[in-house]
VMD Tcl script that builds the backbone (N, CA, C; Angstrom):
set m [mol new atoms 303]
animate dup $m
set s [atomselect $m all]
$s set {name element resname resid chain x y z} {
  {N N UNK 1 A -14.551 -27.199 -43.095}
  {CA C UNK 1 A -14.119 -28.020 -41.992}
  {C C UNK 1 A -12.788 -27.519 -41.427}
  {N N UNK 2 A -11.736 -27.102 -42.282}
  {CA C UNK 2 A -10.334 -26.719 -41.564}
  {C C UNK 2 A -10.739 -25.349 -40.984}
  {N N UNK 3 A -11.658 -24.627 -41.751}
  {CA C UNK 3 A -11.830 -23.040 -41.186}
  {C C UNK 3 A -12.438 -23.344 -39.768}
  {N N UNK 4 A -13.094 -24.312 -39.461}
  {CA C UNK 4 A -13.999 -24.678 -37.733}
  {C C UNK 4 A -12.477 -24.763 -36.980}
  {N N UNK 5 A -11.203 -25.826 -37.240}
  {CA C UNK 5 A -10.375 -26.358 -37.080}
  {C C UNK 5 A -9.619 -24.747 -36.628}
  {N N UNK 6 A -9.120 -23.839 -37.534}
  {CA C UNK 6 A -8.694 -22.923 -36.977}
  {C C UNK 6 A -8.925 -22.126 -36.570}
  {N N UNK 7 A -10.121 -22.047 -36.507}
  {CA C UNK 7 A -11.064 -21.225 -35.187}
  {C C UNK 7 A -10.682 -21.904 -33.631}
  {N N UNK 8 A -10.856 -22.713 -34.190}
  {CA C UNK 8 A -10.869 -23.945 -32.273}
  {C C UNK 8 A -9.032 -23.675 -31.958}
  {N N UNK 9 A -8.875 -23.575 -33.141}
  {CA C UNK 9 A -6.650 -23.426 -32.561}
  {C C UNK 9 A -6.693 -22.448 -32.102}
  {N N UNK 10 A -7.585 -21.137 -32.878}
  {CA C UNK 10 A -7.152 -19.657 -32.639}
  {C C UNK 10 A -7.392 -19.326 -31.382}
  {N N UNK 11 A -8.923 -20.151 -30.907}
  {CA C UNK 11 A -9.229 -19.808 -29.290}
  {C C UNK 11 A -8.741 -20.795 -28.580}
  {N N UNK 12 A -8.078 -21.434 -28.442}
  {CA C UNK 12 A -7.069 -22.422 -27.639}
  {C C UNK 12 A -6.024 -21.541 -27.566}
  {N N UNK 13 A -5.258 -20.452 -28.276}
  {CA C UNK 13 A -4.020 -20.448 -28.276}
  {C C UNK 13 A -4.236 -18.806 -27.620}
  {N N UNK 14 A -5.530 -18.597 -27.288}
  {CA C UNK 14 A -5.937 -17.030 -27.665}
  {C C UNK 14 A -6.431 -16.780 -25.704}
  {N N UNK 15 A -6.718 -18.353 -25.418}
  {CA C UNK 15 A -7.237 -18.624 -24.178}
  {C C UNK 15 A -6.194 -18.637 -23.163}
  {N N UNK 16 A -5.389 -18.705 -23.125}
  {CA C UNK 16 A -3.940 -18.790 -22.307}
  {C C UNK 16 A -3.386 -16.913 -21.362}
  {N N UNK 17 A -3.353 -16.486 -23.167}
  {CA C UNK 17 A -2.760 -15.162 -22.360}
  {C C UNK 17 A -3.875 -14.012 -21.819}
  {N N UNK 18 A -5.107 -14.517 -21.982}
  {CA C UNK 18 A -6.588 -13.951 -21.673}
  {C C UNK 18 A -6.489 -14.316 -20.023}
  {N N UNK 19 A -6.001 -15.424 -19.797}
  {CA C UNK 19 A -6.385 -16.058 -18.332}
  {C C UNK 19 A -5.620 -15.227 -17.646}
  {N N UNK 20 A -4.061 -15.118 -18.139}
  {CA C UNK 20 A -2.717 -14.717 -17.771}
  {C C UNK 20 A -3.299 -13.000 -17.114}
  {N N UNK 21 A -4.085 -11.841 -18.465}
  {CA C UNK 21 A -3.698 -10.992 -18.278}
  {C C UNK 21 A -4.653 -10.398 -17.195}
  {N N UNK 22 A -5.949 -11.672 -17.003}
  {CA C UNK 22 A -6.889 -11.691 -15.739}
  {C C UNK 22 A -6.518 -11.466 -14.586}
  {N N UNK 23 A -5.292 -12.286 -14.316}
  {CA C UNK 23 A -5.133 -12.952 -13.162}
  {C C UNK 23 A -3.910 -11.566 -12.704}
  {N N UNK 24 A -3.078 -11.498 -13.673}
  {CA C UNK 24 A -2.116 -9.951 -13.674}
  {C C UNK 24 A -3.020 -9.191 -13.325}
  {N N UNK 25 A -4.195 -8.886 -13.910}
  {CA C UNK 25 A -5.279 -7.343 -13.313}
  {C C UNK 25 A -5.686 -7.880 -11.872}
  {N N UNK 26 A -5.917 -8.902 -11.676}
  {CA C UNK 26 A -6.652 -9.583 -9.819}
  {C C UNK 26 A -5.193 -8.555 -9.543}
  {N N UNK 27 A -4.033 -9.416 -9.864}
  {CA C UNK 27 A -2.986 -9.038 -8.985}
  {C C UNK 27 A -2.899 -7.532 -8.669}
  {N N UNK 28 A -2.784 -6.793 -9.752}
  {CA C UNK 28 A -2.859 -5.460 -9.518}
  {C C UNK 28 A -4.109 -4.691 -8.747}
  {N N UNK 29 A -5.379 -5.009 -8.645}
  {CA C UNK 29 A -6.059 -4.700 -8.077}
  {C C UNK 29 A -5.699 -5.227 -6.346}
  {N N UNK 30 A -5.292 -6.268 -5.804}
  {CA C UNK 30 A -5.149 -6.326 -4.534}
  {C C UNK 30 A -3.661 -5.841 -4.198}
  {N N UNK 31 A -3.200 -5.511 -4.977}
  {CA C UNK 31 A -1.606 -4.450 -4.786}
  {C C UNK 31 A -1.844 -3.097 -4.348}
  {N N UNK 32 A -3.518 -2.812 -5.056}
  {CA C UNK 32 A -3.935 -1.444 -5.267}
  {C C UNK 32 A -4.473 -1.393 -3.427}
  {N N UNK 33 A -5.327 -2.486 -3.319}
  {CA C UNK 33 A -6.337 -2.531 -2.056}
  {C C UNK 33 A -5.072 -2.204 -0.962}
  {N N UNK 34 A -3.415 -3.170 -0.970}
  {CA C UNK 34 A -2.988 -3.296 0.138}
  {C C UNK 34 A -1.986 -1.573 0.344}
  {N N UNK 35 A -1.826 -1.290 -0.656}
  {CA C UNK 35 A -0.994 0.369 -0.834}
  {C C UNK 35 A -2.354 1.432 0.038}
  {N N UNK 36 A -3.348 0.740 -0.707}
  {CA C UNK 36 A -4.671 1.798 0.022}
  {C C UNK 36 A -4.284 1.958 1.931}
  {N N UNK 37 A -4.083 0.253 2.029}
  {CA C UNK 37 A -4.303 -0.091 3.726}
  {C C UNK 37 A -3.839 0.594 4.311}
  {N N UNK 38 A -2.336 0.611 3.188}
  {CA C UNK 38 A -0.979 1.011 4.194}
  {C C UNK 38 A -1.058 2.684 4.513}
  {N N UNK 39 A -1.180 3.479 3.878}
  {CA C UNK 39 A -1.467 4.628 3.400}
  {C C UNK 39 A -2.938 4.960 4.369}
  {N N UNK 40 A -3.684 4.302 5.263}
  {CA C UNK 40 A -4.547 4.564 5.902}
  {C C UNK 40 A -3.807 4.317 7.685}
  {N N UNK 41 A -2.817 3.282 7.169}
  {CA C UNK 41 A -2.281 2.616 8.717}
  {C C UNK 41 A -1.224 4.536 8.926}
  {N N UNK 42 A -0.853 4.844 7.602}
  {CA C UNK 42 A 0.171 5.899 8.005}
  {C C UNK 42 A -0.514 7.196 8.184}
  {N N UNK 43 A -1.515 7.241 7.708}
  {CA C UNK 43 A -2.377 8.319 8.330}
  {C C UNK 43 A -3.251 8.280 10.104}
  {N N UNK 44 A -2.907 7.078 10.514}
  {CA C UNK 44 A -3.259 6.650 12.053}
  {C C UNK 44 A -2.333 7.165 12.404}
  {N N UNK 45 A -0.830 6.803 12.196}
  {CA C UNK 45 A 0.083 7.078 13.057}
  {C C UNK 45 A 0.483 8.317 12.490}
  {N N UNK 46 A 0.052 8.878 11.921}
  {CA C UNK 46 A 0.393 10.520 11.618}
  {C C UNK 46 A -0.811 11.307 12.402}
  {N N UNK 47 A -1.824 10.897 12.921}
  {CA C UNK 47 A -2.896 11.411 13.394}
  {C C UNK 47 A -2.432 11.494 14.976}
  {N N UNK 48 A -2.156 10.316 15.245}
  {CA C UNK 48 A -1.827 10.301 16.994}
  {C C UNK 48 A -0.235 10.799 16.859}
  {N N UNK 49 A 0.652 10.870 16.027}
  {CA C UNK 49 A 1.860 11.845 16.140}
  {C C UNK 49 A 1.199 13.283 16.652}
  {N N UNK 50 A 0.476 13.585 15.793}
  {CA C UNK 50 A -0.226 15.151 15.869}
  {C C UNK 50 A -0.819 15.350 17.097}
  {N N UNK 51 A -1.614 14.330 17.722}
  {CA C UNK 51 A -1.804 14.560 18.985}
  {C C UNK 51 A -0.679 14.918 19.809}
  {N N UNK 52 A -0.072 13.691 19.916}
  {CA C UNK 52 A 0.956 13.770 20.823}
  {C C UNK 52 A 1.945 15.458 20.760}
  {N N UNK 53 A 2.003 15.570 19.770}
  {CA C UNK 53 A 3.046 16.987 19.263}
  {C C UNK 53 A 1.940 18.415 19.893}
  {N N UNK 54 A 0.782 18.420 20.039}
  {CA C UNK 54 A -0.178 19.476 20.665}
  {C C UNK 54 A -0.178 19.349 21.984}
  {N N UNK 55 A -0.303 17.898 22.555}
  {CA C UNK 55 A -0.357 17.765 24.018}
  {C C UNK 55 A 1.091 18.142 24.476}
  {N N UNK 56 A 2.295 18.551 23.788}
  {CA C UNK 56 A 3.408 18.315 24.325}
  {C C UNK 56 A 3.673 20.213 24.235}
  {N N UNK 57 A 2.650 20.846 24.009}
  {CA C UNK 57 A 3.051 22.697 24.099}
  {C C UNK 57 A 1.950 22.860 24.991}
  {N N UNK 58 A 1.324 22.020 25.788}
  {CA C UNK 58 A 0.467 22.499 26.851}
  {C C UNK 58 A 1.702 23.028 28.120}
  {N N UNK 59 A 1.246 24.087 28.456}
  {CA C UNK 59 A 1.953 24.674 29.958}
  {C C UNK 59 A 2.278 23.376 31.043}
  {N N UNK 60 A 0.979 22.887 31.067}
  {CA C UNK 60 A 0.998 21.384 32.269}
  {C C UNK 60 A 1.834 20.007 31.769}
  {N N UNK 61 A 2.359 19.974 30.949}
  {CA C UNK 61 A 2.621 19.061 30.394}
  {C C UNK 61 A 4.561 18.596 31.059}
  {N N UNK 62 A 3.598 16.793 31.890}
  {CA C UNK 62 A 4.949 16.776 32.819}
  {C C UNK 62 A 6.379 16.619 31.986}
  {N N UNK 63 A 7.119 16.773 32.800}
  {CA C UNK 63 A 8.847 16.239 32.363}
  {C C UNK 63 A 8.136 14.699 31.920}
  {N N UNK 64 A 7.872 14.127 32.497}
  {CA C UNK 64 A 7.815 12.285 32.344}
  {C C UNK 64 A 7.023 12.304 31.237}
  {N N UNK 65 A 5.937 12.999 31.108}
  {CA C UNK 65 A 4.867 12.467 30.210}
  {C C UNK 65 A 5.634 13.366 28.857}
  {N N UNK 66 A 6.216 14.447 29.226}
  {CA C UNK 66 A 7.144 14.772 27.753}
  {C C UNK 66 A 8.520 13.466 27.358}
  {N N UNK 67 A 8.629 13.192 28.015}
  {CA C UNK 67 A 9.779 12.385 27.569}
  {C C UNK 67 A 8.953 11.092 27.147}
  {N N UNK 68 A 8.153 10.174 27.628}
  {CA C UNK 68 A 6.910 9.221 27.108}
  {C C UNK 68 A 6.295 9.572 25.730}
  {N N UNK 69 A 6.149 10.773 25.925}
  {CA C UNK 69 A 5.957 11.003 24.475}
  {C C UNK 69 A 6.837 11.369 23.194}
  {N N UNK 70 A 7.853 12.088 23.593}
  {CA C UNK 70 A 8.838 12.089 22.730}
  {C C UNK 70 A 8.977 10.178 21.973}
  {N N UNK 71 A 9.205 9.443 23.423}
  {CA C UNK 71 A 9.427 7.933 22.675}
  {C C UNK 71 A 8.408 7.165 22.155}
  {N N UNK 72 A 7.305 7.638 22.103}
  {CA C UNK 72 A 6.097 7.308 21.255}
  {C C UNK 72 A 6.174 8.031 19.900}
  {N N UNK 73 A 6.558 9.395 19.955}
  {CA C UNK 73 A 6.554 10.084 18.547}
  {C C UNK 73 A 7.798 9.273 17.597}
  {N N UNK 74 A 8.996 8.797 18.585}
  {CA C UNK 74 A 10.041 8.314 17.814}
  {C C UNK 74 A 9.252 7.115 17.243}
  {N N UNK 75 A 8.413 6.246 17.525}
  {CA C UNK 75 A 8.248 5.059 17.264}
  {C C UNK 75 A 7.003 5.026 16.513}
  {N N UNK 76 A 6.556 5.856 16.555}
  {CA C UNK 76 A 5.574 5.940 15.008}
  {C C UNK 76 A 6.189 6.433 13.664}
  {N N UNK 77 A 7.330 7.357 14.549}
  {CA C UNK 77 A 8.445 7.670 13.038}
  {C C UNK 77 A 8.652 6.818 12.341}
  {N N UNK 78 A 9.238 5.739 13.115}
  {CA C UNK 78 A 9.421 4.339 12.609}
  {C C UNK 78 A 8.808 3.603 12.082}
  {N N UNK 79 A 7.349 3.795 12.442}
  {CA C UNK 79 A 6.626 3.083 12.276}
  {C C UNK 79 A 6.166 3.248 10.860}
  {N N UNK 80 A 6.008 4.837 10.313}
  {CA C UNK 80 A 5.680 5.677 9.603}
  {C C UNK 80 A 6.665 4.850 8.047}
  {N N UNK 81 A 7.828 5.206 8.441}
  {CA C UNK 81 A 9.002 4.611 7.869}
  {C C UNK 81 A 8.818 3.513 6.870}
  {N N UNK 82 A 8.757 2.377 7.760}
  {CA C UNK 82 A 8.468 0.931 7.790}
  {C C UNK 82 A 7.086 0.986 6.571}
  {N N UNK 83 A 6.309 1.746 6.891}
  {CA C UNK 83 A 5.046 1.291 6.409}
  {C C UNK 83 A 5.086 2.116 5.103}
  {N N UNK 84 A 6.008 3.039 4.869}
  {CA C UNK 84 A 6.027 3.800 3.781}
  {C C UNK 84 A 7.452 3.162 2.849}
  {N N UNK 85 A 8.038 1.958 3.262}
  {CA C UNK 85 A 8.948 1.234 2.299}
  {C C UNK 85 A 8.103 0.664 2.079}
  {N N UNK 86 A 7.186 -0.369 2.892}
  {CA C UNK 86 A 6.433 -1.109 2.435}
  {C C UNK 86 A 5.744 -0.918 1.074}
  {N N UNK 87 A 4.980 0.188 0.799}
  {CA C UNK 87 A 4.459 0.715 -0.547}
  {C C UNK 87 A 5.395 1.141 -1.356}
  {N N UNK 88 A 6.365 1.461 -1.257}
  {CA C UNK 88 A 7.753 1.699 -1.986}
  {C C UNK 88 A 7.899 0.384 -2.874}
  {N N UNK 89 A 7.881 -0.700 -1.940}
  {CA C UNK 89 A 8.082 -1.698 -2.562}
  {C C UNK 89 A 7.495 -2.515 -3.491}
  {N N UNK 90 A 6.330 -2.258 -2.669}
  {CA C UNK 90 A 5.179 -2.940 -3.424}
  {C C UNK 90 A 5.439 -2.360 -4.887}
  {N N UNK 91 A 5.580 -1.177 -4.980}
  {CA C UNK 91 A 5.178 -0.551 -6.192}
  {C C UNK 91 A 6.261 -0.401 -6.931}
  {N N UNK 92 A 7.617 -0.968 -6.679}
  {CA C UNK 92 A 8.358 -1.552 -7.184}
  {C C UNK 92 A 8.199 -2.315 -8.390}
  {N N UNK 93 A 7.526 -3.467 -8.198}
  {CA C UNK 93 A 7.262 -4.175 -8.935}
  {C C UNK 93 A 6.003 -4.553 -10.174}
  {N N UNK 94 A 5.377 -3.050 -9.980}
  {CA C UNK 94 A 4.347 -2.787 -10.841}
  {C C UNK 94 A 4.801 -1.675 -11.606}
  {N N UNK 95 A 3.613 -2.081 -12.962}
  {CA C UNK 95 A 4.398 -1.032 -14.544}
  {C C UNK 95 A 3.898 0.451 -13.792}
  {N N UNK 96 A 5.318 1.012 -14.763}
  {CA C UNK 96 A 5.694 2.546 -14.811}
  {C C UNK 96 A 4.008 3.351 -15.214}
  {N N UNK 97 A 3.414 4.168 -14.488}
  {CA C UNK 97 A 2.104 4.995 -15.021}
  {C C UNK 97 A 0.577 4.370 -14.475}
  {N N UNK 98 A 1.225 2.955 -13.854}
  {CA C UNK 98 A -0.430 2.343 -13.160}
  {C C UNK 98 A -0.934 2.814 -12.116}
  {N N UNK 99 A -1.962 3.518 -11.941}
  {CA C UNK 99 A -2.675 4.539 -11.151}
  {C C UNK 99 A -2.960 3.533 -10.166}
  {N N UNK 100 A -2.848 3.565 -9.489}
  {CA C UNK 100 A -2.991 3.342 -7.908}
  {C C UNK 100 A -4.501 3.144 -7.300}
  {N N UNK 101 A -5.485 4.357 -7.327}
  {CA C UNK 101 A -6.046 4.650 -6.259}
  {C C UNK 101 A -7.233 4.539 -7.611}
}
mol reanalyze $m
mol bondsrecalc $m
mol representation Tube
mol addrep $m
């Protein structure tokens, strides 16, 4: 009868940090999904940088539409930036060696 008794304590007490280390892996898995996002948003704006940087060694390519683009390339820099602290951060706060991808 006490051996049933500390069975039922052992999984009561055993049930807590089981839930805990669940809910820590959810977490890390949608840490994983949103680093993925970001890392896809910075490959957009590294894609249309690249445009912009080819259209800008064409012969035809006006004074106006070079300077339009120069301030588009600045602002994906930024953008680039922004979105690459973002995962900086994120990953801040997750253990040293957890694979990502």
């Amino acid at each position: 009868m006490e051996y049933s008794n500390t069975l039922q304590k052992l999984g009561r007490d055993l049930a807590e940090p089981l839930r805990l280390r669940r809910t820590m892996s959810e977490d890390a898995e949608a840490r994983r999904e949103v680093v993925r996002r970001l890392f896809y948003l910075i490959t957009v704006a590294a894609e249309e940088a690249a445009t912009l940087a080819v259209e800008g060694q064409s012969r035809r390519f006006s004074r106006d539409h070079a300077r339009a683009s120069a301030v588009n390339l600045r602002e994906m820099g930024t953008k680039i930036e922004i979105l690459s602290s973002a995962i900086t951060k994120l990953l801040e706060g997750s253990g040293q060696g957890d694979e990502i991808a």
